[in-house]
C-alpha positions as CSV (number, residue, x, y, z in Angstrom):
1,X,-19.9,6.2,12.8
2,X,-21.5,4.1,10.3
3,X,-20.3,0.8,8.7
4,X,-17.9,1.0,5.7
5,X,-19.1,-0.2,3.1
6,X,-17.8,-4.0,1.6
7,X,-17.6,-3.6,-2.3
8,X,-15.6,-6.1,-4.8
9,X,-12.8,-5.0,-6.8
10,X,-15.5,-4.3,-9.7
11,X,-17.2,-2.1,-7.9
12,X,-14.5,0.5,-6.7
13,X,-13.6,0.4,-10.0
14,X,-16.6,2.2,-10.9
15,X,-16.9,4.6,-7.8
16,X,-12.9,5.2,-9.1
17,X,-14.1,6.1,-12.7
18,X,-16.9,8.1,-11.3
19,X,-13.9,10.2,-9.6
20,X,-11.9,10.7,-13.0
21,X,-9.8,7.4,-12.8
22,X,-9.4,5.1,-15.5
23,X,-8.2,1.8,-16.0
24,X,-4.5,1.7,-17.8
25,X,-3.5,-1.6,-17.6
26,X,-4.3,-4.9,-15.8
27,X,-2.1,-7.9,-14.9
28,X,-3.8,-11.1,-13.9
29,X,-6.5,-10.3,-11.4
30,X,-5.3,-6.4,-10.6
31,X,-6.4,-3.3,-12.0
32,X,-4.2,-0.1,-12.4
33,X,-6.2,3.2,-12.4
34,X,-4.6,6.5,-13.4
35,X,-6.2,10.1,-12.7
36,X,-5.5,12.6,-15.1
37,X,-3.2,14.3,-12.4
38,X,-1.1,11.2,-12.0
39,X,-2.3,9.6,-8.4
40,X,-2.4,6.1,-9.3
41,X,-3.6,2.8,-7.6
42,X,-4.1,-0.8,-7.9
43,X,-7.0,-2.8,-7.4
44,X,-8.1,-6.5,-7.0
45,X,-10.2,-7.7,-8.7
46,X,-10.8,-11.8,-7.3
47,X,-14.5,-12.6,-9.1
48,X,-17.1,-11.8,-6.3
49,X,-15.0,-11.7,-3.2
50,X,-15.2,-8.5,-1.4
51,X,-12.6,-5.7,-0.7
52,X,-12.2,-5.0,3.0
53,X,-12.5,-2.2,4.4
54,X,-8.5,-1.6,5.2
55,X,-7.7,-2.7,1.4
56,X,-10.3,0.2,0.8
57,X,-8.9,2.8,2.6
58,X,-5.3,2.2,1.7
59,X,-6.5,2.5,-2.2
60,X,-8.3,5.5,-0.8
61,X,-5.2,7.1,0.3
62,X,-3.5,6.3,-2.8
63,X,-6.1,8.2,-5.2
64,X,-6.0,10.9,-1.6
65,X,-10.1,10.5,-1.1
66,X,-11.9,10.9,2.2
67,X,-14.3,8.5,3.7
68,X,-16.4,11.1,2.8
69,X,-15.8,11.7,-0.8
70,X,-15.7,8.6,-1.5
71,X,-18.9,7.7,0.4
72,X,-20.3,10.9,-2.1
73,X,-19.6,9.0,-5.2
74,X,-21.1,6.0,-4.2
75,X,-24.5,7.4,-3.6
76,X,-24.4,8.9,-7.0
């Protein structure tokens, strides 16, 4: 299995929009996306600093992405 990928908070932001998410409101530092079909999450967003790769996959299950998918949308 390969390494997960360490992005910052701006960055899965934009893998998140390339999935149909968009950005509905923010408060301080976090992000709240909503898909069209109501899955919602929040995301940090703390200057450069990096999103681990738990944080990652919790937000993943929130929007209910693979690893996979999400790895999909990255490469685009």
């Amino acid at each position: 299995m390969s390494r997960r990928p360490r992005l910052t908070g701006t960055d899965l932001i934009a893998v998140l929009r390339k999935a149909g998410f968009e950005v509905i409101r923010t408060r301080g530092s976090h992000y709240r996306l909503r898909h069209p079909d109501s899955r919602c999450t929040t995301v940090p967003v703390h200057g450069n600093e990096t999103i681990g790769p738990g944080l990652i996959g919790r937000i993943l299950a929130d929007c209910e992405l693979t690893w996979d998918e999400f790895l999909d949308l990255l490469a685009k």
